[in-house]
Structure formats: structure tokens, C-alpha cells
N, C-alpha and C positions, 0 to 999 in steps of 0.2 A: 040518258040510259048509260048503265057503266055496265063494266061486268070483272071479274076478281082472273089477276092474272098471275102466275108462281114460275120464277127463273130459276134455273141450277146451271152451274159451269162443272163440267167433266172431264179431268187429263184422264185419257183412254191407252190403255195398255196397247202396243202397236199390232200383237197378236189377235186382239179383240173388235178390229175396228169396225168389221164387215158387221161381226151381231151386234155391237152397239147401234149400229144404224140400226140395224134390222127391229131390235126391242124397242128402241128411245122414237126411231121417226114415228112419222103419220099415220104410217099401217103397221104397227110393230105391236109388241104384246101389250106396254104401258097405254097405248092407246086403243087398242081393244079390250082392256082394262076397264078405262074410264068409259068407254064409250055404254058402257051397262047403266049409267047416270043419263038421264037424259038432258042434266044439267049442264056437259060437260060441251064444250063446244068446238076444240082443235089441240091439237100439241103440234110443233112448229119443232123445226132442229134446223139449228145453225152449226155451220162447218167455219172455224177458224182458217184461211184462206193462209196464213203462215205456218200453220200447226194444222198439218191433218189428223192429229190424235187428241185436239182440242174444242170442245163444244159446248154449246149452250143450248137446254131445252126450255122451248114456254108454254107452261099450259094454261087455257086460255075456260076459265068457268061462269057462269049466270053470275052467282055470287063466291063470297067467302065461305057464307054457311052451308049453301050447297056444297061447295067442296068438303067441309069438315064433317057434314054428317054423311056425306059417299063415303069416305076415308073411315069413320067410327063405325059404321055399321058393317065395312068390309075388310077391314081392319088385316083378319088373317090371311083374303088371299094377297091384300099389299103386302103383307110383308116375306108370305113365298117367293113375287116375282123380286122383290128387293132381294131376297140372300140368294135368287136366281141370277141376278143381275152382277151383285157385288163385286166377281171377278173380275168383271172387266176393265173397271176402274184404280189409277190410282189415286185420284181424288177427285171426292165430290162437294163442292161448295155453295151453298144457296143462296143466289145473287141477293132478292129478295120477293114481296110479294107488293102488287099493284092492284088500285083500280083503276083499270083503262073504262077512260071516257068515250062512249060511243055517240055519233048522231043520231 
């Protein structure tokens, strides 16, 4: 059993950092987002422990294809919370995308 996993790294404006959590963690808007899929399975946030305005989001789906047709079909509210989002960052980079191997 696998299931499709998608990384981003974010240097976070230091003004920003409270609502970056708040949007990006577990119970934040991106994951109440996804959560409307029932494919979708967790979003995880990592806190750089040298750099508190440095982070890593993973979001954790059934498959790849699940994820691309959540994303195509809702396409417009993604990209609200994105230019919602936008300020807080100064950059955003996309580690990459995984199949994590489940037992």
C-alpha cells in the first residue's frame, strides 16, 4: 500500500509567523481545504529548530491522481487561499513529490 506525498519549504516573514502556523499546520485553512477530499489524509508542519521563520509542509494523499483531480476541480478556491497566503512568504520552494510505502 503507498499513498502520494507533496513537500514545500517556506522562509516565513518574521511578522507572519503566528498565521503561517495557523493556515499551513493541521487545523489551518489549507487543511480544511483538503480535508473536503476525502482522499486527502494529513498535512504535517515542521518547525526548523535553527530558524523559527523556516518550515517544511507535507501533505500526505491516497494517490497522485487523487490529488490532481481535488486540485482541477477546485482549482479556484486553491488559488484564493494561495494569493491569501502569498504575504507571508519570502519564499516558497517545492522540495519534491513521494510515494510513501505504507504496510
Amino acid at each position: 500500500m503507498t499513498a502520494y506525498v507533496y513537500m514545500w519549504q517556506y522562509e516565513v516573514k518574521k511578522e507572519f509567523i503566528e498565521k503561517f502556523k495557523n493556515n499551513y499546520g493541521p487545523i489551518g485553512k489549507w487543511n480544511e481545504f483538503f480535508n473536503k477530499s476525502d482522499c486527502f489524509l494529513k498535512t504535517e508542519l515542521l518547525v526548523d529548530e535553527q530558524n523559527e521563520g523556516k518550515f517544511i509542509t507535507i501533505d500526505y494523499w491516497l494517490s497522485k491522481e487523487t490529488y490532481l483531480e481535488f486540485i482541477t476541480k477546485n482549482k479556484t478556491d486553491y488559488d484564493i487561499i494561495d494569493k491569501q497566503c502569498a504575504e507571508y512568504t519570502q519564499t516558497e520552494t517545492k522540495i519534491g513529490e513521494y510515494d510513501l510505502v505504507l504496510k
